[in-house]
RODO-2510 file (C-alpha; in nm, 4 decimals, decimal comma):
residues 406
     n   res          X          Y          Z
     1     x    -1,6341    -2,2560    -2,7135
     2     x    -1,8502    -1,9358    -2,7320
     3     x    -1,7749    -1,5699    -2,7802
     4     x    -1,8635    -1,3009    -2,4928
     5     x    -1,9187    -0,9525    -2,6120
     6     x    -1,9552    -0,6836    -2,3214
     7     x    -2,1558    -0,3606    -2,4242
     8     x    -2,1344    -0,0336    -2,1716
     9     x    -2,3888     0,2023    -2,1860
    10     x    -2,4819     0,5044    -1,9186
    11     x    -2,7485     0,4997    -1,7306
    12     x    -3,0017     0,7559    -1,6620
    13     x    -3,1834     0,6329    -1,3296
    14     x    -3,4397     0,8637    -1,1039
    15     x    -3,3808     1,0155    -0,8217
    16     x    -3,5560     0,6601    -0,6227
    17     x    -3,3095     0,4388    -0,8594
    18     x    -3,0144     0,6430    -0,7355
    19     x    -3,1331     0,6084    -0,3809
    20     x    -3,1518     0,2246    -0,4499
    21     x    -2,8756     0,2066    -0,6078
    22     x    -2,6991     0,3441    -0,3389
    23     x    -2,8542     0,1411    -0,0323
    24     x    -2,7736    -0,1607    -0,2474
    25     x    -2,3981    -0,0791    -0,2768
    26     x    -2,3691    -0,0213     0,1015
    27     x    -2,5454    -0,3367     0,1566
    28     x    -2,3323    -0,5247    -0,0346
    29     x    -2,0367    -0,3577     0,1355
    30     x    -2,1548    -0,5009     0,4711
    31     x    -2,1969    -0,8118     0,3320
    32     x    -1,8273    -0,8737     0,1906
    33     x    -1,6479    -0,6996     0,4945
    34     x    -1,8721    -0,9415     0,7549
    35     x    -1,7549    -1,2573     0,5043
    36     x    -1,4205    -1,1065     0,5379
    37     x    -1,3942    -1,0778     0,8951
    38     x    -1,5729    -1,4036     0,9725
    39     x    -1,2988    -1,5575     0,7174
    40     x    -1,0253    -1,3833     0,8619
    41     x    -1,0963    -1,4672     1,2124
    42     x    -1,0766    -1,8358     1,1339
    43     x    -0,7599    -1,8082     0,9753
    44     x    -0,5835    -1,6656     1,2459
    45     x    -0,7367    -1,8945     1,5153
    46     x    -0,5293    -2,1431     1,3563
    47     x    -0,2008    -1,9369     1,2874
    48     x    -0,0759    -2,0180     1,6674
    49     x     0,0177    -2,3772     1,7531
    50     x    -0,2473    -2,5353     2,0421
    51     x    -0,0023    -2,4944     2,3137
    52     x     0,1108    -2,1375     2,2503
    53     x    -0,0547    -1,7994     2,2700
    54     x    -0,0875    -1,5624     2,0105
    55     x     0,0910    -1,2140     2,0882
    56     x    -0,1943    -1,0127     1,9392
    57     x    -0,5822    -1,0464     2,0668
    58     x    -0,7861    -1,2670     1,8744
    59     x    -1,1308    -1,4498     1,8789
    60     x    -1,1146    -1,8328     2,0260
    61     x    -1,2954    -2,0980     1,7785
    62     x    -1,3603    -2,4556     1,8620
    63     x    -1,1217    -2,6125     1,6936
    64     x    -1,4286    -2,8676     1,5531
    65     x    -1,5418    -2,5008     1,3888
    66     x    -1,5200    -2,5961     0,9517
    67     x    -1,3581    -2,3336     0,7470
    68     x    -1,6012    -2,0486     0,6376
    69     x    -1,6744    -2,1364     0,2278
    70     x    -1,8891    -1,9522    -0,0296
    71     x    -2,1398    -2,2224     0,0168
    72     x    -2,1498    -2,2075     0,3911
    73     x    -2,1477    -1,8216     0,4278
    74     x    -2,4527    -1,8303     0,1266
    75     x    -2,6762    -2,0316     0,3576
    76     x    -2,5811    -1,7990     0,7013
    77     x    -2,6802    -1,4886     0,4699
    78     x    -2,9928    -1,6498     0,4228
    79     x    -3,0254    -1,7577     0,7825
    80     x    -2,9804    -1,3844     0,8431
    81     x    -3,2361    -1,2379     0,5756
    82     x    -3,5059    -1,3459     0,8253
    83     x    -3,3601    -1,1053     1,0980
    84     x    -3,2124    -0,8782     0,9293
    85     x    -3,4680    -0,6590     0,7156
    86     x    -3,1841    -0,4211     0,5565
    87     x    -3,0406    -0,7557     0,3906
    88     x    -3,4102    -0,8128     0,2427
    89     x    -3,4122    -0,5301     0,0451
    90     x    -3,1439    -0,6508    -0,2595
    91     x    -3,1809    -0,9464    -0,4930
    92     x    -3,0669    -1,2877    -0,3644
    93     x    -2,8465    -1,3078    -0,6461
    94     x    -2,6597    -0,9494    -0,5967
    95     x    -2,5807    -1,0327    -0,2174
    96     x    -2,4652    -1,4139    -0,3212
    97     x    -2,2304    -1,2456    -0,6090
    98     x    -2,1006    -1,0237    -0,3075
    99     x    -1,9897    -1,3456    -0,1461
   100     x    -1,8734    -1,5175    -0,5068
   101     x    -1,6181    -1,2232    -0,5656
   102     x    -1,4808    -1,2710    -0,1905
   103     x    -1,4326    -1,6463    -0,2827
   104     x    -1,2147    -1,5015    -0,6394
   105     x    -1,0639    -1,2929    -0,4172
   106     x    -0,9376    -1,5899    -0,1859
   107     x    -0,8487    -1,8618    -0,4870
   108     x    -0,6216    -1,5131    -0,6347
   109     x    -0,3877    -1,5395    -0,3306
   110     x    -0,3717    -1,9269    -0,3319
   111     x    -0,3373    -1,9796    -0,6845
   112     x    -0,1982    -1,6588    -0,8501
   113     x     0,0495    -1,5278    -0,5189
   114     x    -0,1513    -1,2449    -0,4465
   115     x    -0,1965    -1,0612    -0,1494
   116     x    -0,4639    -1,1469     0,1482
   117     x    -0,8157    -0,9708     0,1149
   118     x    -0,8819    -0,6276     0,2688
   119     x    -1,2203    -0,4866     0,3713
   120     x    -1,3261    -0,2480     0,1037
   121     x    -1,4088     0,1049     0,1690
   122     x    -1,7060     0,1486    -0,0918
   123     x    -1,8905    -0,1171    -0,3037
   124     x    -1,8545     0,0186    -0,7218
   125     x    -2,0794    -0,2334    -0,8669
   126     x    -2,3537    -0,5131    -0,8518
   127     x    -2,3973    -0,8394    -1,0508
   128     x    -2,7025    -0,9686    -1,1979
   129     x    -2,5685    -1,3304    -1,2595
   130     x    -2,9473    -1,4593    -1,4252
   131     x    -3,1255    -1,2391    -1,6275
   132     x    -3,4346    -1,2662    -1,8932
   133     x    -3,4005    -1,2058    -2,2597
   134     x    -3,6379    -0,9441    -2,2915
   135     x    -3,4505    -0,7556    -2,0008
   136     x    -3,3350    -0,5087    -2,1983
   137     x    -3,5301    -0,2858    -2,4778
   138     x    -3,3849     0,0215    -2,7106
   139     x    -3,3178     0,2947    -2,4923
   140     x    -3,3557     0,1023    -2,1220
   141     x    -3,3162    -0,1613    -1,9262
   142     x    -3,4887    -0,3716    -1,6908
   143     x    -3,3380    -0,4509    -1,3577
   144     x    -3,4963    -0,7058    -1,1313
   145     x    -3,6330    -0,5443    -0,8354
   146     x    -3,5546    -0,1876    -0,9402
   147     x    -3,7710    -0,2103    -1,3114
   148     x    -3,6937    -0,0522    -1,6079
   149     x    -3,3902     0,2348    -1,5836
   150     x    -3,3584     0,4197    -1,8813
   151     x    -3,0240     0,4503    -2,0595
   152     x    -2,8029     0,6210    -2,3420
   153     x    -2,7927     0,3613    -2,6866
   154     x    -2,4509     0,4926    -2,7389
   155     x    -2,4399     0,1548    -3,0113
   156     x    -2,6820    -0,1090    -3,1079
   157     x    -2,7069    -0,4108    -2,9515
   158     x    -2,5618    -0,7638    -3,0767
   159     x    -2,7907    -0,9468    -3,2862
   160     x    -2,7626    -1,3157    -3,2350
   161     x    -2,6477    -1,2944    -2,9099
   162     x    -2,7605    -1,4243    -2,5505
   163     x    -2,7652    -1,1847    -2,2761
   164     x    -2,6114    -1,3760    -1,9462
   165     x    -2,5397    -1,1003    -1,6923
   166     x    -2,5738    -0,7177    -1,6085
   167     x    -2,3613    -0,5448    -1,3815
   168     x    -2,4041    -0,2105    -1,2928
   169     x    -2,0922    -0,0077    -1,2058
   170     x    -2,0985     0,3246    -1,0266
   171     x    -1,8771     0,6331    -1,1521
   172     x    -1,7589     0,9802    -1,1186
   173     x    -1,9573     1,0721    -1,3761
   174     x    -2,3018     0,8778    -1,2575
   175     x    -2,3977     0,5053    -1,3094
   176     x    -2,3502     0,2858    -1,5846
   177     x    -2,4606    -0,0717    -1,7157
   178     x    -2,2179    -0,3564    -1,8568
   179     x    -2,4076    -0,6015    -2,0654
   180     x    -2,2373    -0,9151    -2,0913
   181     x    -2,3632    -1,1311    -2,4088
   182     x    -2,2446    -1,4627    -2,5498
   183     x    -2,2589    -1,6624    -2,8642
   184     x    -2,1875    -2,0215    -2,8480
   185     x    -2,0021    -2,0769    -3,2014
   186     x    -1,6982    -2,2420    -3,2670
   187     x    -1,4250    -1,9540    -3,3693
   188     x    -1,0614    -2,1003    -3,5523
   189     x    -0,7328    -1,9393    -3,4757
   190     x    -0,6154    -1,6703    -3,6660
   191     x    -0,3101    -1,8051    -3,8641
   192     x     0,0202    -1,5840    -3,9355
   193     x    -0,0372    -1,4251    -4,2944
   194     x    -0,0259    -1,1522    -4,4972
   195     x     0,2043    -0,8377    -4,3923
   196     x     0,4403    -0,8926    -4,0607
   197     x     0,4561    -0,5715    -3,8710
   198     x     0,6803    -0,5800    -3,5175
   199     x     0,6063    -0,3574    -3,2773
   200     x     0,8244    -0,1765    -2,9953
   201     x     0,7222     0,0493    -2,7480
   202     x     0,9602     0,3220    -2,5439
   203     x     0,9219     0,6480    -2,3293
   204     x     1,0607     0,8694    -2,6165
   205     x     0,7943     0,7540    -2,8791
   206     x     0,4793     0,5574    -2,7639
   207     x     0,6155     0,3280    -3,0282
   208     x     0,8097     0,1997    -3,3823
   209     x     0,6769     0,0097    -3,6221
   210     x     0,8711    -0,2504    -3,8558
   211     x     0,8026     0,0007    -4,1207
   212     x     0,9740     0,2719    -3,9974
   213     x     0,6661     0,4788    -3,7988
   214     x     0,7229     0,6320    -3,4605
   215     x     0,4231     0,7694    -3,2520
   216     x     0,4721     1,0191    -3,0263
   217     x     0,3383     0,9391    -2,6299
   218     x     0,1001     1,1740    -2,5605
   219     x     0,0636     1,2574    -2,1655
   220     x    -0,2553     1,1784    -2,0603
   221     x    -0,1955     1,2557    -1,6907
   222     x     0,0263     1,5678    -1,7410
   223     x    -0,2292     1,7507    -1,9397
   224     x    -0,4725     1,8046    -1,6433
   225     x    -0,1763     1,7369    -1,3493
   226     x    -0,1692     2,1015    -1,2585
   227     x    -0,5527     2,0989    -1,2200
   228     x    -0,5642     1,8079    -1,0483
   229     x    -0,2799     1,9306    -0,8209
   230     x    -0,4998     2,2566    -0,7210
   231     x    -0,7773     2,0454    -0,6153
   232     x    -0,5764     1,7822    -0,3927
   233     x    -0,4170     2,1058    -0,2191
   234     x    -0,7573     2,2375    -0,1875
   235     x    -0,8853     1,9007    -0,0185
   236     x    -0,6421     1,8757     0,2703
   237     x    -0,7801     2,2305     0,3997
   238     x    -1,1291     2,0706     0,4341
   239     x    -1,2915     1,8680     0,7121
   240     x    -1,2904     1,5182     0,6388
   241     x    -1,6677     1,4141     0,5957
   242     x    -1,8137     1,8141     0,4843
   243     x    -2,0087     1,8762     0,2549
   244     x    -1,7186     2,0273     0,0463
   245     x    -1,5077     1,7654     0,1273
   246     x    -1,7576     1,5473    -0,0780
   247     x    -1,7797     1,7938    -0,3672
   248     x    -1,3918     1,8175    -0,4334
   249     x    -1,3830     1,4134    -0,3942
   250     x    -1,5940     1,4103    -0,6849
   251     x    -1,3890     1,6862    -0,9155
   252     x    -1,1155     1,5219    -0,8312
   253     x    -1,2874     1,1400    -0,9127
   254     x    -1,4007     1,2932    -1,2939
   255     x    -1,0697     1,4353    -1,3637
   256     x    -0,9231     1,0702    -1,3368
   257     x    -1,2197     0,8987    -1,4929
   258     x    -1,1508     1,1741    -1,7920
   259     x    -0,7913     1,0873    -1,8288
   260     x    -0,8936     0,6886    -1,8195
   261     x    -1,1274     0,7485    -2,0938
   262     x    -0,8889     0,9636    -2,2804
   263     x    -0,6533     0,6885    -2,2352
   264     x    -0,8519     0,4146    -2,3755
   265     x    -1,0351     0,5692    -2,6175
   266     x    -0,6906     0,6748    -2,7656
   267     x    -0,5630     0,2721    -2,7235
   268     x    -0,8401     0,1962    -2,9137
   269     x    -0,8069     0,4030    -3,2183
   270     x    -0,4138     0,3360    -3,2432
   271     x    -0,4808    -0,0392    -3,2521
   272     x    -0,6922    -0,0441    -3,5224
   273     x    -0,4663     0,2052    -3,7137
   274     x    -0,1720    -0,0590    -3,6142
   275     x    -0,4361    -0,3437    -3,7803
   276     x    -0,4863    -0,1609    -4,0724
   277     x    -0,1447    -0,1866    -4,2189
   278     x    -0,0937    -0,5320    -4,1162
   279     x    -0,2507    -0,8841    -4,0763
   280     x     0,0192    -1,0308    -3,8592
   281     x     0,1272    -0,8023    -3,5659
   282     x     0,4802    -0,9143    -3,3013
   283     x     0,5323    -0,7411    -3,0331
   284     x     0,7182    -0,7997    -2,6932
   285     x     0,6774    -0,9971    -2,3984
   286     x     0,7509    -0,7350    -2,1010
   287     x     0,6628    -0,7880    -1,7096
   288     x     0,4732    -0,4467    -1,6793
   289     x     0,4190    -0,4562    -1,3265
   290     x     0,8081    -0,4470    -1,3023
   291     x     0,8127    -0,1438    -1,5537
   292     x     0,5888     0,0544    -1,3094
   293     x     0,8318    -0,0532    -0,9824
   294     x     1,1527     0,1503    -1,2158
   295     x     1,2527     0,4991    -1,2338
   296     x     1,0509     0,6275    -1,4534
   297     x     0,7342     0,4479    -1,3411
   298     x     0,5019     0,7294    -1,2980
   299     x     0,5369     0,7441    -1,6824
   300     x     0,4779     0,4087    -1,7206
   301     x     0,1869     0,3901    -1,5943
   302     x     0,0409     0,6971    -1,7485
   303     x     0,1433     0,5219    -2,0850
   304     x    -0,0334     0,2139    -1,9538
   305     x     0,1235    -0,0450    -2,1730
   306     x    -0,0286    -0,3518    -2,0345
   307     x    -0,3879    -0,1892    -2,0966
   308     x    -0,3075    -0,1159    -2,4928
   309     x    -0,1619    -0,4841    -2,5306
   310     x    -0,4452    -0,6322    -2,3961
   311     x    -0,6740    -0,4220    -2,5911
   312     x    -0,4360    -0,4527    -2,9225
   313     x    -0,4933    -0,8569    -2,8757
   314     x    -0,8716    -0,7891    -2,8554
   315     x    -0,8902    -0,5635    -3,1752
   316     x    -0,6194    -0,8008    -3,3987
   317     x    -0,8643    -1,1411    -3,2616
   318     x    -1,1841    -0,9047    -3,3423
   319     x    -1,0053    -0,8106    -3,7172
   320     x    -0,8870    -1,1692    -3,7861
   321     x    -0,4984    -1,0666    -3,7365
   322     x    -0,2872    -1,2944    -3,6363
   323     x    -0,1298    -1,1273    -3,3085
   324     x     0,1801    -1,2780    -3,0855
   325     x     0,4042    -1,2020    -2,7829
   326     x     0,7832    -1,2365    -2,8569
   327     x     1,1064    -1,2881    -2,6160
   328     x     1,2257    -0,9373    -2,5563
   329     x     1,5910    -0,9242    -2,4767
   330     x     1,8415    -0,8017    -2,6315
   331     x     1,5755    -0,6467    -2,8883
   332     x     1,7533    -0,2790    -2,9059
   333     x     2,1144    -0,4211    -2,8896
   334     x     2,0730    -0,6670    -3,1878
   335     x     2,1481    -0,5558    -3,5886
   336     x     1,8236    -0,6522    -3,7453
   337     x     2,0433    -0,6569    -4,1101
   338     x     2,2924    -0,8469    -3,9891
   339     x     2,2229    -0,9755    -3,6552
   340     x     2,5314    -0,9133    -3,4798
   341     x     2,5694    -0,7634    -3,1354
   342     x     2,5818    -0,4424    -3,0927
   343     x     2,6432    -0,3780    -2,7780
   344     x     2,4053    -0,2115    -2,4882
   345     x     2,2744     0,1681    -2,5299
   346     x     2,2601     0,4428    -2,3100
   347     x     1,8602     0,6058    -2,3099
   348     x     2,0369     0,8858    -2,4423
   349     x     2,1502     0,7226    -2,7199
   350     x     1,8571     0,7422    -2,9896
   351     x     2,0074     0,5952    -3,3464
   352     x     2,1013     0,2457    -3,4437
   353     x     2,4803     0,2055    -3,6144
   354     x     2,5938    -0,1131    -3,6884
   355     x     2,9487    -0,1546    -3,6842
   356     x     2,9821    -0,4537    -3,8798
   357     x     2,7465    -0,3763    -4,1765
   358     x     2,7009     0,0305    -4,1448
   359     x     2,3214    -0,0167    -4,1342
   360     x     2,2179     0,2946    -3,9694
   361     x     1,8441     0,4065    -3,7903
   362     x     1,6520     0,4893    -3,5465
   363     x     1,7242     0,3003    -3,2196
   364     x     1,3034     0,2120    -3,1873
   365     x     1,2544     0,1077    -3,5079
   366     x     1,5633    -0,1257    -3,5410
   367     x     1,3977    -0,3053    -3,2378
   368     x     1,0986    -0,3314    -3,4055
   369     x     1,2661    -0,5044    -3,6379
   370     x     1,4503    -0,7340    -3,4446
   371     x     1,1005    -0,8206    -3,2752
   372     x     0,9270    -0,8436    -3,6355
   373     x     1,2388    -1,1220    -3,7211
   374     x     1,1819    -1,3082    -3,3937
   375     x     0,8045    -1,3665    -3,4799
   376     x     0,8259    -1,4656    -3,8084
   377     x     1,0786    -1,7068    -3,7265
   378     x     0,8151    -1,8217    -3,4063
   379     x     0,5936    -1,8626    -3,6686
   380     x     0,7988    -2,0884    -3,8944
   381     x     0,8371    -1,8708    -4,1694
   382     x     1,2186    -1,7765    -4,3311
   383     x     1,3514    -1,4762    -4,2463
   384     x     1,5361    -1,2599    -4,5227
   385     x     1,7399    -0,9862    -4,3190
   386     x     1,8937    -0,8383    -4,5422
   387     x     1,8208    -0,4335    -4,5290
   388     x     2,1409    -0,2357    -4,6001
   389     x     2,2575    -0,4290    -4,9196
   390     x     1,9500    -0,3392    -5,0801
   391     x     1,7087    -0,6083    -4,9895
   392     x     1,4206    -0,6043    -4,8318
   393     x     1,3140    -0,6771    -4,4964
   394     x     1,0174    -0,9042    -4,4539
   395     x     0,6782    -0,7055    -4,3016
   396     x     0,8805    -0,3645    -4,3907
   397     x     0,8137    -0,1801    -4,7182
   398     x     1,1266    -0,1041    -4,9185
   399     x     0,9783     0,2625    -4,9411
   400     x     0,8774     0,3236    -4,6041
   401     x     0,9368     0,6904    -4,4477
   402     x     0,9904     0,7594    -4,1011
   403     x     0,6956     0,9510    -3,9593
   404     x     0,4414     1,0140    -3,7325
   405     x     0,1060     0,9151    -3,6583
   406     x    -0,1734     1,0495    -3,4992
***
């Protein structure tokens, strides 16, 4: 087992590395949509049975012709390298990474149900799969067949660690450099300990802790929607291809790079706030994708849920805190003093009453509750539910205030 670390850093190329950059992006382009197409035509020269025709035009392949693979379509692009000069000019490995992420894209819709392939518009980014040590120095970086590209040390690099790839994304805001590094060391499993804190997320607050915090959701794509809004109305008055038609892509491409940054950078500093009151953090198992098909998806997504899981599970494995997904139903219509049923609430409905044992609070924060009960039981630890008669619920301090963070 090893660790793998990625570090992101901007890049400050020339006006020739731009240019390069550039030609290599619409290279590799070329390369995936011909992969696609030769792909694609095979597949549907064997949709129609042999003594049918197909009601839409298509290519006819001997039927002797062998399914196009990665391997195949790696030695036909190097066939072609000795014809075609323009595929001479990137690396060997960026071209045959091209090819790699067309063969992902193909085992995603046989093994994981996704969709068929499409031919992509723009290339964003380029893979160095093999790369030397001594590739990259304080304050640059040396890519092969490009040379050394200066960039911004926004952090240090790992020590210890053994640089296997660089891939170099391009941006709104200009071109950047992902640094992939790993460590091959055996790292344990974090085991449950310490404080329990449960975690449940909503519309109304970002989300409720077990101890009785709410966070308020901040909108991230509201705050610049009516600026954004100008420049889309702006951008259907302008010929397709212009000059300015170019310029307002790009405003409008920073001002949703600026909101994902915002975004993330704000995940990141609320999950290690959330790790620094507990070492064992519950939260629920949701189908997010589902979330953003509902009625209030557009606010879904600007929340982006699935992102701040993914990076709270980072952060809690990074911190040593134990961190697990629990069953979510029923969260918000279970007593977490009593356990009884409670009955389903209306969104409108914000407080938690318990019939049964008069246990009254916030609606979020009794589901954060229930979820911090469910995990310690998952766990295998006894749960003492007892709230209202003057006990103590475990992973929720007895003197804990309802309040706000951040």
């Amino acid at each position: 087992m090893s660790i793998t670390v990625n570090y992101e850093y901007k890049l400050k190329p020339n006006r020739a590395q731009v240019k390069t950059f550039d030609a290599w992006l619409f290279t590799c382009k070329k390369v995936y949509n011909y992969a696609l197409r030769e792909r694609k035509d095979w597949v549907k020269s064997r949709k129609s049975p042999v003594n049918a025709c197909s009601l839409v035009s298509e290519y006819i392949l001997p039927t002797d012709t062998p399914r196009p693979t990665y391997y195949s379509q790696c030695k036909s692009l190097t066939a072609a390298k000795k014809n075609i000069a323009e595929l001479t000019e990137p690396h060997i490995h960026v071209l045959q990474q091209t090819l790699r992420q067309l063969e992902a894209a193909f085992v995603s819709m046989w093994e994981r149900g996704h969709g068929f392939p499409k031919f992509k518009k723009k290339m964003r980014s380029f893979v160095y799969p093999d790369v030397k040590q001594n590739a990259v120095e304080p304050g640059r970086v040396k890519l092969p067949k490009i040379g050394w590209v200066k960039m911004r040390m926004s952090r240090p690099l790992p020590e210890g660690f053994i640089l296997k790839q660089i891939r170099v994304v391009k941006r709104a805001s200009g071109y950047f450099v992902m640094l992939t590094y790993q460590l091959g060391v055996q790292v344990p499993e974090v085991p449950a300990h310490g404080h329990f804190l449960g975690v449940d997320i909503g519309l109304d607050k970002y989300l409720a802790t077990s101890d009785g915090e709410l966070v308020s959701r901040p909108r991230f794509f509201n705050a610049l929607h009516r600026e954004l809004k100008l420049l889309q109305r702006r951008l259907k008055h302008k010929k397709k291809g212009s000059s300015n038609w170019l310029k307002l892509q790009n405003k409008i491409a920073r001002i949703h790079q600026r909101i994902n940054d915002t975004r993330k950078d704000w995940h990141f500093k609320l999950a290690h706030q959330l790790c620094d009151k507990a070492q064992s953090i519950f939260v629920e198992d949701i189908n997010f994708k589902a979330w953003a098909k509902g009625l209030f998806g557009k606010h879904t997504r600007d929340a982006a849920y699935g992102q701040f899981f993914n990076i709270l599970s980072y952060i809690c494995w990074k911190r040593d805190v134990f961190f697990l997904k629990v069953n979510k139903e029923y969260t918000s219509q279970m007593c977490p003093n009593c356990g009884t049923y409670t009955g389903k609430k209306s969104l409108s409905e914000r407080t938690h009453c318990c019939s049964n044992c008069g246990y009254t609070t916030n609606r979020d924060i009794a589901a954060a509750q229930v979820i911090v009960q469910r995990g310690i039981s998952a766990v295998g630890q006894p749960v003492e539910s007892k709230i209202a008669s003057g006990g103590v619920l475990p992973g929720v301090s007895s003197n804990a205030s309802l309040g706000k963070i951040l």
